[in-house]
C-alpha positions as CSV (number, residue, x, y, z in Angstrom):
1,X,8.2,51.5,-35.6
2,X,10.5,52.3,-37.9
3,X,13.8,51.4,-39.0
4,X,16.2,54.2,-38.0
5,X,18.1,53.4,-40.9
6,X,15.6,53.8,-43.4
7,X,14.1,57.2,-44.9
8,X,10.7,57.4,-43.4
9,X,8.8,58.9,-46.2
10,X,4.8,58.6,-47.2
11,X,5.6,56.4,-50.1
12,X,7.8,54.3,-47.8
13,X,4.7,54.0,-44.9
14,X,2.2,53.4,-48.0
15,X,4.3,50.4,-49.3
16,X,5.2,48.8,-45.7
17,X,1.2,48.1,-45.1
18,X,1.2,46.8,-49.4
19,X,-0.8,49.5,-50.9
20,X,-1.1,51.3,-53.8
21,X,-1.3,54.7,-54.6
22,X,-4.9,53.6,-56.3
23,X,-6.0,51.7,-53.0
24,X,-4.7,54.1,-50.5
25,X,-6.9,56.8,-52.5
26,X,-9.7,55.0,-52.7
27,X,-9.4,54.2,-48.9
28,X,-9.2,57.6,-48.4
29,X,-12.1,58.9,-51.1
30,X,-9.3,61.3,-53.0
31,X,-7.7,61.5,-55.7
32,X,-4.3,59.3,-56.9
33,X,-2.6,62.7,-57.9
34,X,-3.5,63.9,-54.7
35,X,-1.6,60.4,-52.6
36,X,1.0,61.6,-56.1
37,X,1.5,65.5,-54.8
38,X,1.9,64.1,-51.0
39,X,4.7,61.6,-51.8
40,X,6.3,63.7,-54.1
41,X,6.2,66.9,-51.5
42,X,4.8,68.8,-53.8
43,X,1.8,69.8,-51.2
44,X,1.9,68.9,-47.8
45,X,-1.4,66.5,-46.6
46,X,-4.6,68.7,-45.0
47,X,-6.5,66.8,-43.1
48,X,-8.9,67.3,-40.2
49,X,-8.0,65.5,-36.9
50,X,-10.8,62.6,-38.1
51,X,-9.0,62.2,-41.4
52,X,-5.4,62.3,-40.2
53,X,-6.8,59.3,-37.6
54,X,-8.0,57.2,-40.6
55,X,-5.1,58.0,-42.6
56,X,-2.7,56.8,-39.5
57,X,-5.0,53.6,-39.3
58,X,-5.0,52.6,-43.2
59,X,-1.5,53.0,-42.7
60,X,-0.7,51.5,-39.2
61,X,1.5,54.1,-38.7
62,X,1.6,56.3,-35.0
63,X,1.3,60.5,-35.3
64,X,4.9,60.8,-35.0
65,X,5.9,58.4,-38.0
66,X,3.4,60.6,-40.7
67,X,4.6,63.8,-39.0
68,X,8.7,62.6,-39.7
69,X,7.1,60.8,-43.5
70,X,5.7,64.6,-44.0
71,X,8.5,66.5,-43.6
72,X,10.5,64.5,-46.1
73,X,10.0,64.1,-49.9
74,X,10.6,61.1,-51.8
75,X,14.1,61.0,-53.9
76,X,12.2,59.1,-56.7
């Protein structure tokens, strides 16, 4: 779980597992500008419930944790 401290963004749960932007696209068979546009809130993820599952387990990360992540942008 996370840190309550800490700004639970999807760059934040990306780097706590030690990916890349590269290998968490490849993982995921998109694009890096699309893992880019996510991060930086400039479109929100759209994924179907089998996606959003494999995105939760590349990033060991529970539904609530990428729903929080989501609703925050990164202040990069």
């Amino acid at each position: 779980m996370s840190n309550e401290n800490e700004q639970l963004t999807l760059g934040t749960l990306r780097k706590r597992v030690g990916l890349t932007q590269r290998k968490l696209a490849d993982a995921l068979g998109i694009t890096i500008k699309t893992i880019s546009a996510w991060e930086r809130g400039v479109v929100e993820p759209r994924m179907t419930f089998a996606e959003t599952q494999q995105y939760m387990d590349i990033l060991q990360c529970s539904f609530q944790e990428l729903l929080e992540a989501t609703s925050k942008r990164a202040e990069n």
